[in-house]
NUKE-307964 format. One record per residue (C-alpha): x, y, z. Coordinates in steps of 0.5 Angstrom, whole numbers. Layout:
<pts>
{pt {X,Y,Z}}
...
</pts>
This chain:
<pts>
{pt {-75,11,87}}
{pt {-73,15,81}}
{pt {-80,18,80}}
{pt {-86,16,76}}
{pt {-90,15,68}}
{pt {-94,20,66}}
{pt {-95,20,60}}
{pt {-92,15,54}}
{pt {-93,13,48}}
{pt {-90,7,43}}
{pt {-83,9,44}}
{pt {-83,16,49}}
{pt {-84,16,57}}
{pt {-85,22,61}}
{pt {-84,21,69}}
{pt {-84,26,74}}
{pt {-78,26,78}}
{pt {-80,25,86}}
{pt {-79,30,90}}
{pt {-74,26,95}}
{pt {-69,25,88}}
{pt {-63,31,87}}
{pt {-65,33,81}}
{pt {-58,35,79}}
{pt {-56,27,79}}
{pt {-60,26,74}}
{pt {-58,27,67}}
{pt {-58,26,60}}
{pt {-56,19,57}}
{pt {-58,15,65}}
{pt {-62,9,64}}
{pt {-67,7,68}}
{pt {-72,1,68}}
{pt {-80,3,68}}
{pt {-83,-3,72}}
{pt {-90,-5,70}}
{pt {-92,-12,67}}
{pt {-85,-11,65}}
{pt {-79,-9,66}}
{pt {-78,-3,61}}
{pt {-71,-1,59}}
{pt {-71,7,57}}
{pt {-65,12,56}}
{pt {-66,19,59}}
{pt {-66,25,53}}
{pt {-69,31,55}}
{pt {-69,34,63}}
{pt {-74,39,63}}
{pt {-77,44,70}}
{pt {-84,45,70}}
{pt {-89,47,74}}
{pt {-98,46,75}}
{pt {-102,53,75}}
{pt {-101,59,71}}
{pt {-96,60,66}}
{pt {-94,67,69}}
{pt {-93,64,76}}
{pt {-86,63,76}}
{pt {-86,70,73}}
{pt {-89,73,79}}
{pt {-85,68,85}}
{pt {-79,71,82}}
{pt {-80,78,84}}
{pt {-81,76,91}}
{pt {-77,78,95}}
{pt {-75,72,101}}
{pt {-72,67,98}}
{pt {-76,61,100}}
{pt {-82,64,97}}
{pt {-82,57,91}}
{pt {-82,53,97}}
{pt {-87,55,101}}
{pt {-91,54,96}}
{pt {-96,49,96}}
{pt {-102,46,92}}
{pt {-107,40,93}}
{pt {-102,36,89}}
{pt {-96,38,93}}
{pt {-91,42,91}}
{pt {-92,47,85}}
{pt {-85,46,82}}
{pt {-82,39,79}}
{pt {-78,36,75}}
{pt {-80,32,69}}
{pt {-75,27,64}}
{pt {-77,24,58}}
{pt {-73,18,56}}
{pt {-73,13,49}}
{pt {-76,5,50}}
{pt {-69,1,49}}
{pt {-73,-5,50}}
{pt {-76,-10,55}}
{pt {-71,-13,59}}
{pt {-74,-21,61}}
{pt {-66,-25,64}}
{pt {-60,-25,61}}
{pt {-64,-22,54}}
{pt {-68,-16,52}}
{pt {-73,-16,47}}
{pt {-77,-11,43}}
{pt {-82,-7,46}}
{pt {-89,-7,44}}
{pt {-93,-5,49}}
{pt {-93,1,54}}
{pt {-92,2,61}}
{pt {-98,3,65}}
{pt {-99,11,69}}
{pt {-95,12,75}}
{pt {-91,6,74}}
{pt {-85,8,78}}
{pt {-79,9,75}}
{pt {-72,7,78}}
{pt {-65,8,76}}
{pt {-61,1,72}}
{pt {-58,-4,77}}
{pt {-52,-10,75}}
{pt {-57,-15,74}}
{pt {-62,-11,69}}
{pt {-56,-10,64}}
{pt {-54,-18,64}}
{pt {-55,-18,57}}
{pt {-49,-13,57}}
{pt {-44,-20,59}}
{pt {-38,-21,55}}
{pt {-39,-27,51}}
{pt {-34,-31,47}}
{pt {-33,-26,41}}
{pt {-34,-20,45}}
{pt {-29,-15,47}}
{pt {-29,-10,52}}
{pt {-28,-2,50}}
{pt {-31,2,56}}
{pt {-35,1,62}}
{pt {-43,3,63}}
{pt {-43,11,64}}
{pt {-44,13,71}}
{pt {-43,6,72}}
{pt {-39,-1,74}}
{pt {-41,-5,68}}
{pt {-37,-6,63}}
{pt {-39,-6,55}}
{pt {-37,-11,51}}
{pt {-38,-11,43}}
{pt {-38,-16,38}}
{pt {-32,-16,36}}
{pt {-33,-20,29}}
{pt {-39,-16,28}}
{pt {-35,-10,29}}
{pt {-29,-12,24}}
{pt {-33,-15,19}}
{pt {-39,-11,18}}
{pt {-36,-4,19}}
{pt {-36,1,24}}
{pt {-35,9,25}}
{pt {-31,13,31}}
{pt {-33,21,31}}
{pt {-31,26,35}}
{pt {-28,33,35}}
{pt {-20,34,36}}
{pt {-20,33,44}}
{pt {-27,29,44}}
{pt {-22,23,46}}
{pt {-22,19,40}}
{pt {-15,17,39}}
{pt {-16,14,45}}
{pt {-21,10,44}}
{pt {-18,7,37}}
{pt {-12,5,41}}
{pt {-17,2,46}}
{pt {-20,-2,40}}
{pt {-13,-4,37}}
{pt {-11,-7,44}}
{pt {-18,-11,44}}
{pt {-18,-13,37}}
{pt {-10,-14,37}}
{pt {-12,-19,44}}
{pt {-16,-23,39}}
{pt {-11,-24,34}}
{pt {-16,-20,28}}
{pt {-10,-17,23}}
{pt {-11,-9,25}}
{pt {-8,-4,18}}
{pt {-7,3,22}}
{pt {-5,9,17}}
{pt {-4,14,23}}
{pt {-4,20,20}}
{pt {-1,24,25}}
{pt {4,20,28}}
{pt {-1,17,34}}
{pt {-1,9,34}}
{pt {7,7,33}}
{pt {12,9,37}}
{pt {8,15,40}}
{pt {9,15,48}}
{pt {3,12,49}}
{pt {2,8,42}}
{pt {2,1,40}}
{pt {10,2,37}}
{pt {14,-5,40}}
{pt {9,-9,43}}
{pt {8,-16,41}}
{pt {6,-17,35}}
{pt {6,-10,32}}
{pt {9,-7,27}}
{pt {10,0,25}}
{pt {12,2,17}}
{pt {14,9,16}}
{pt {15,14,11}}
{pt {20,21,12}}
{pt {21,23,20}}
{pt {17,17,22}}
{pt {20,12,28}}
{pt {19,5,25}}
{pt {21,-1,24}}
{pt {21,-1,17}}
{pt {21,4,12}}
{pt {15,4,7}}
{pt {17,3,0}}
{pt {12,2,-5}}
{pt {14,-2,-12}}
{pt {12,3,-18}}
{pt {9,-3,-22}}
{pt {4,-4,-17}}
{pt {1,4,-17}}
{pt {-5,3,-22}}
{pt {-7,9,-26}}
{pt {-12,10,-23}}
{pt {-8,13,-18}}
{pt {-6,17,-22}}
{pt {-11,20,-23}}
{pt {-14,21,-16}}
{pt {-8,26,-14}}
{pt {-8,30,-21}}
{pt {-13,32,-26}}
{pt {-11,29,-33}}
{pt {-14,31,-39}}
{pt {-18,26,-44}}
{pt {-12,25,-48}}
{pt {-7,24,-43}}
{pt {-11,19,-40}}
{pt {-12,15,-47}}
{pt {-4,16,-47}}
{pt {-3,12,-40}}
{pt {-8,7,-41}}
{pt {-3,5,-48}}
{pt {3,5,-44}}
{pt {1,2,-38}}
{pt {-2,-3,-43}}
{pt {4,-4,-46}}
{pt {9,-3,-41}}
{pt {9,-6,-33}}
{pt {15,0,-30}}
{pt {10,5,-33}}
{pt {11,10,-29}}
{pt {19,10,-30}}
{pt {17,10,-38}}
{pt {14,16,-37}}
{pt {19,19,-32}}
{pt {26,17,-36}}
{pt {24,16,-44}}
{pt {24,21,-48}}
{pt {18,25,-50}}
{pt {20,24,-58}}
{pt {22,16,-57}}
{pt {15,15,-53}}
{pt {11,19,-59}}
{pt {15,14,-64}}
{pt {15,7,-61}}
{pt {7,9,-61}}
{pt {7,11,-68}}
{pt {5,18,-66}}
{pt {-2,16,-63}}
{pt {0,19,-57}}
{pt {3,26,-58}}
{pt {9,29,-56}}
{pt {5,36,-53}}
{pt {1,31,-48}}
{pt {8,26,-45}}
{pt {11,33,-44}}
{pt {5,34,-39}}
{pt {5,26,-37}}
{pt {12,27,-35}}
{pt {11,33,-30}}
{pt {4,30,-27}}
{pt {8,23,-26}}
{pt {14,26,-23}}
{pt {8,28,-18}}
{pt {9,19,-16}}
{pt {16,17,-17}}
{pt {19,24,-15}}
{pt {17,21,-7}}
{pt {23,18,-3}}
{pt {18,12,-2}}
{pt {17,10,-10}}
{pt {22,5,-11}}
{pt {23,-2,-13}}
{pt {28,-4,-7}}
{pt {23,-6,-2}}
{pt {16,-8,-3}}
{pt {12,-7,3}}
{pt {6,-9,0}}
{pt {7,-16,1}}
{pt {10,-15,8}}
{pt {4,-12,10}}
{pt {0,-18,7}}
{pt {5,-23,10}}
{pt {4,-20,18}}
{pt {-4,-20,16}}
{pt {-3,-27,15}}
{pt {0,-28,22}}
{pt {-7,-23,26}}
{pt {-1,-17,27}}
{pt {-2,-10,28}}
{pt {0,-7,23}}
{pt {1,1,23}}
{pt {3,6,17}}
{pt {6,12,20}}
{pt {5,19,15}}
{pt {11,21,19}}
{pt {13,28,16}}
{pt {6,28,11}}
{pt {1,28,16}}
{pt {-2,34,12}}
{pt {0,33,5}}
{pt {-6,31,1}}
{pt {-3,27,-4}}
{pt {1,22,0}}
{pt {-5,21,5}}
{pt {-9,20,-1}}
{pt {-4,16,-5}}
{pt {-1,11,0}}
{pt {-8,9,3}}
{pt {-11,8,-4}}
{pt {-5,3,-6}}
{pt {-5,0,1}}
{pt {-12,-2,1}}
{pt {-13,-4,-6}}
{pt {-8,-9,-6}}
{pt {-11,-12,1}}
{pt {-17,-12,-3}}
{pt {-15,-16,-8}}
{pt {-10,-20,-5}}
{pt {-17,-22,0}}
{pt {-22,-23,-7}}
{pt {-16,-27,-8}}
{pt {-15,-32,-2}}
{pt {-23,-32,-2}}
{pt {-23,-36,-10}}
{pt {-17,-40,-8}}
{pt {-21,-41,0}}
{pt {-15,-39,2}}
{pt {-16,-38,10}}
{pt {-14,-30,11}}
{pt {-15,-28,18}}
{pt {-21,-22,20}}
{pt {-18,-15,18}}
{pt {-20,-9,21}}
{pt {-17,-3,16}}
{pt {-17,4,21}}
{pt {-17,10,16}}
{pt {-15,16,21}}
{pt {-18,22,18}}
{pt {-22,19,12}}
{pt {-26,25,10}}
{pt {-19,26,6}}
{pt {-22,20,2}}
{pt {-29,19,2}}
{pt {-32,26,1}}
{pt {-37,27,-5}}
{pt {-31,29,-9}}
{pt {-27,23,-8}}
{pt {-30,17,-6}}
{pt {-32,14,-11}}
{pt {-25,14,-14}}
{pt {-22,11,-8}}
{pt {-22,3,-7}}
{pt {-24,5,0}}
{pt {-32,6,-3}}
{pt {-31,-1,-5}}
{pt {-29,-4,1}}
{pt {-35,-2,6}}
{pt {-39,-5,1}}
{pt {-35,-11,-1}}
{pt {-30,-13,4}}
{pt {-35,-16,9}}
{pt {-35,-22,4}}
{pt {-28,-22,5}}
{pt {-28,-21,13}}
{pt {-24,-15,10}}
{pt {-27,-9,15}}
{pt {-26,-1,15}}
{pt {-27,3,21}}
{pt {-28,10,19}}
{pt {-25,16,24}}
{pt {-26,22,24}}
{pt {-28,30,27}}
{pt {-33,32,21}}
{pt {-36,28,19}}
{pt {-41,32,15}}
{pt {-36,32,10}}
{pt {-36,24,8}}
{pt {-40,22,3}}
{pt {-47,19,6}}
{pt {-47,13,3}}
{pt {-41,11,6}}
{pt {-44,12,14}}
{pt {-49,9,12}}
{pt {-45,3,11}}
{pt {-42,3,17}}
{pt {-47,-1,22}}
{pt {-43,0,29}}
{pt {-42,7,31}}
{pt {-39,11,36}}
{pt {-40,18,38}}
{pt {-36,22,42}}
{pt {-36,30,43}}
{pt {-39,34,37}}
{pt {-41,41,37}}
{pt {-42,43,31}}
{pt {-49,42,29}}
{pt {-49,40,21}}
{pt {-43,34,24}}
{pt {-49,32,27}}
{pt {-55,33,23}}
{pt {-51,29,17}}
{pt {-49,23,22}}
{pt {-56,22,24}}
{pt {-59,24,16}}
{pt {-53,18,14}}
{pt {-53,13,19}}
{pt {-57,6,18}}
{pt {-57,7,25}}
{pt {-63,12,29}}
{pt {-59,17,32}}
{pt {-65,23,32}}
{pt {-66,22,40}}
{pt {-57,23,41}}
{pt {-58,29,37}}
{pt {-57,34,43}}
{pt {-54,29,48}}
{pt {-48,29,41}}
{pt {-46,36,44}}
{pt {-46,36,50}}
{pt {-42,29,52}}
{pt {-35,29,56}}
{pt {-29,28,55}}
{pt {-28,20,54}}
{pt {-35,20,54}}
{pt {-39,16,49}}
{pt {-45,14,45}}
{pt {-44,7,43}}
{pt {-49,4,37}}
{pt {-50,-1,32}}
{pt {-51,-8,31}}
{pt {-44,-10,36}}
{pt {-49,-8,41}}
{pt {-56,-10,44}}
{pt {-58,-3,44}}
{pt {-55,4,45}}
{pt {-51,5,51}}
{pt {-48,11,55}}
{pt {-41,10,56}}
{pt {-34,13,59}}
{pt {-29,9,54}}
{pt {-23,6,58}}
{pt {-16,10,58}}
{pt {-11,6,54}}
{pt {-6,5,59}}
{pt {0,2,55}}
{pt {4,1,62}}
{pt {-1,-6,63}}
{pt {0,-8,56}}
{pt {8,-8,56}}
{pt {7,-13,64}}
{pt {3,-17,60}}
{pt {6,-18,55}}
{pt {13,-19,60}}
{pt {10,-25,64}}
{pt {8,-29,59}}
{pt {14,-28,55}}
{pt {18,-30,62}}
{pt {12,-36,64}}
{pt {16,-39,56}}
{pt {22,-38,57}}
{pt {21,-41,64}}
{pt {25,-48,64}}
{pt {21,-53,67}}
{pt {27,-59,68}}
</pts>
């Protein structure tokens, strides 16, 4: 026995830590199981030390001199020093389900530690995928992997929290599924890293300069829409007015601006556009089509889609533009409009798409206040569920997203966060009550995790699996070998 209920309320339990119980062993974020007429499920939040009698008691046995001194002293309720754990009601665990809880525990209840068989809910499912296991335990956790590519999910933590990680953990499980994964890894991580994705089955890496991939990206200049035009520079009333005639007018309307004279332009627009505003268009045009990967050799797009269509992985390398704003913003806005439309597309046609996870590496660079609303990507948390089009949002401040877009995000998984307004903001966002993970937030390991969300049945501590891309690669060659075996 772990200890027992001395006091509760409709979503807190207090117990006192038995006596014969190492106190160190207990932590923060255990489960444990209150038993009375029912099995209450409760997650361990706060630890605290305590004491019966007067307050300055422990001011007066510290000043003694014999160490044994708070040992020795005894009362009529035993020892005067104790421990005590208040912990959240989770549920109340009844077979293989787990049900609300809407009635307390009774006094002096005791409390226990969580076994296997109490967390039976937790068993993998047909639409399930394994991410982690249990904390301190060997139970693992499966989500529900349609509900966590389509209705949208976040991973946040701090740079070294282990959250590369557990995105490559995922990417592994959903890629075994056969969900379409569209990755912009940012800072070179996913592909051809040592410990990527890059080469296995299934997986193709798209790179832009100094990125190892297996084809190089390259957007069509008719598929960039004003609107991203504006996203990476600021245009004036008159500017914008001229883009939209000329795009309205000319399908390469980038290459119009950039290659024709600004008096021609003037001309054939009957001097509506003046000559002083294409001068500056053309500078800020050149901001597009002056990148290596603005063309019309290759179109990307549709190879992207068209490894969509088959449930790949497709993995977009920034290579050496992992800290150009303007290429992160761009390349991801391009990318994941055309998604969206091809989807709204294959859905009017009922088309058969296959479930899509978008990963957006560093998605403060895009969905801050300043920007949101301007990407394509404040459209998809809100619309892409229709469509089977998901985005899972990754990042280290999340304090500077925009609140609507966390809110949107229904399965959350928390690592290390020290920083206090990254917290504060997650818990005030999310759809989710995270107000009792506030602390615990700060203080998780390495690997560790707070997994929450409608994937889930209720939150649960976890230690996130160490992606081992050694044990993909053996698998990947005995089924390949298991094909080619010759059977005659």
């Amino acid at each position: 026995m772990l200890g027992k209920v001395i006091s509760s309320s409709t979503d807190k339990v207090h117990f006192r830590i038995d006596e014969g119980e190492e106190f160190e062993n207990v932590k923060v974020g255990n489960l444990v199981v209150i038993e009375s007429k029912y099995n209450y499920l409760a997650r361990i939040n706060e630890l605290e030390a305590r004491h019966l009698g007067e307050s300055v008691l422990p001011d007066k046995i510290a000043a003694l001199s014999y160490p044994d001194a708070i040992e020795n002293i005894q009362g009529i309720f035993g020892p005067q020093f104790y421990y005590a754990a208040t912990a959240s009601l989770l549920g109340i665990v009844d077979g293989n389900t787990i049900r609300g809880a809407k009635s307390l525990p009774k006094y002096l209840a005791p409390v226990r530690r969580v076994t296997e068989e109490d967390l039976k809910f937790l068993y993998r499912t047909e639409t399930c995928i394994s991410i982690g296991r249990v904390r301190d335990m060997d139970i693992p956790i499966f989500l529900d992997v349609d509900t966590f590519v389509t209705k949208h999910a976040g991973v946040f933590g701090k740079t070294g929290s282990g959250k590369s990680n557990a995105v490559k953990v995922i990417l592994r499980e959903v890629k075994n599924r056969d969900i379409a994964c569209v990755v912009f890894d940012v800072h070179s991580e996913y592909g051809y890293h040592p410990t990527g994705l890059g080469g296995l089955d299934n997986v193709y890496v798209l790179g832009l300069k100094g990125a190892e991939c297996d084809v190089s990206l390259c957007i069509p200049r008719t598929l960039i829409y004003p609107s991203e035009l504006a996203m990476i520079t600021e245009l004036t009333p008159a500017q914008q007015d001229a883009v939209h005639l000329i795009y309205r007018k000319e399908k390469d309307w980038l290459h119009y601006i950039a290659r024709k004279n600004s008096e021609e332009i003037s001309e054939e627009f009957e001097q509506r556009i003046r000559v002083e505003t294409i001068s500056a268009l053309k500078r800020k045009v050149s901001r597009i089509t002056d990148y290596e990967f603005v063309g019309d050799k290759f179109d990307s797009l549709k190879y992207i889609m068209g490894k969509v269509v088959q449930g790949a992985t497709v993995i977009i390398d920034f290579g050496e533009y992992e800290n150009n704003d303007w290429v992160i913003q761009l390349v991801t806005s391009i990318v994941a409009r055309y998604l969206l439309n091809q989807f709204r597309s294959a859905r009017r046609k009922n088309t058969d798409v296959p479930k899509t996870l978008i990963v957006l590496e560093e998605s403060h660079k895009l969905l801050n206040k300043e920007m949101a609303r301007q990407t394509v990507f404040e459209k998809i948390v809100r619309e892409g569920r229709k469509f089977n089009l998901g985005l899972c949002v990754v990042d280290q401040m999340p304090k500077k997203i925009l609140d609507e877009v966390i809110s949107q995000l229904n399965t959350v998984i928390i690592l290390l966060l020290t920083n206090i307004k990254d917290r504060e903001h997650l818990i005030s966002s999310s759809e989710n009550d995270l107000t009792d993970f506030k602390e615990e937030m700060r203080r998780l390991d390495i690997g560790e995790a707070i997994v929450t969300g409608i994937a889930v049945p209720v939150p649960i501590p976890a230690q996130i699996d160490l992606f081992k891309r050694d044990e993909i690669e053996r698998g990947e060659k005995k089924e390949e070998e298991f094909r080619e075996f010759d059977w005659n």
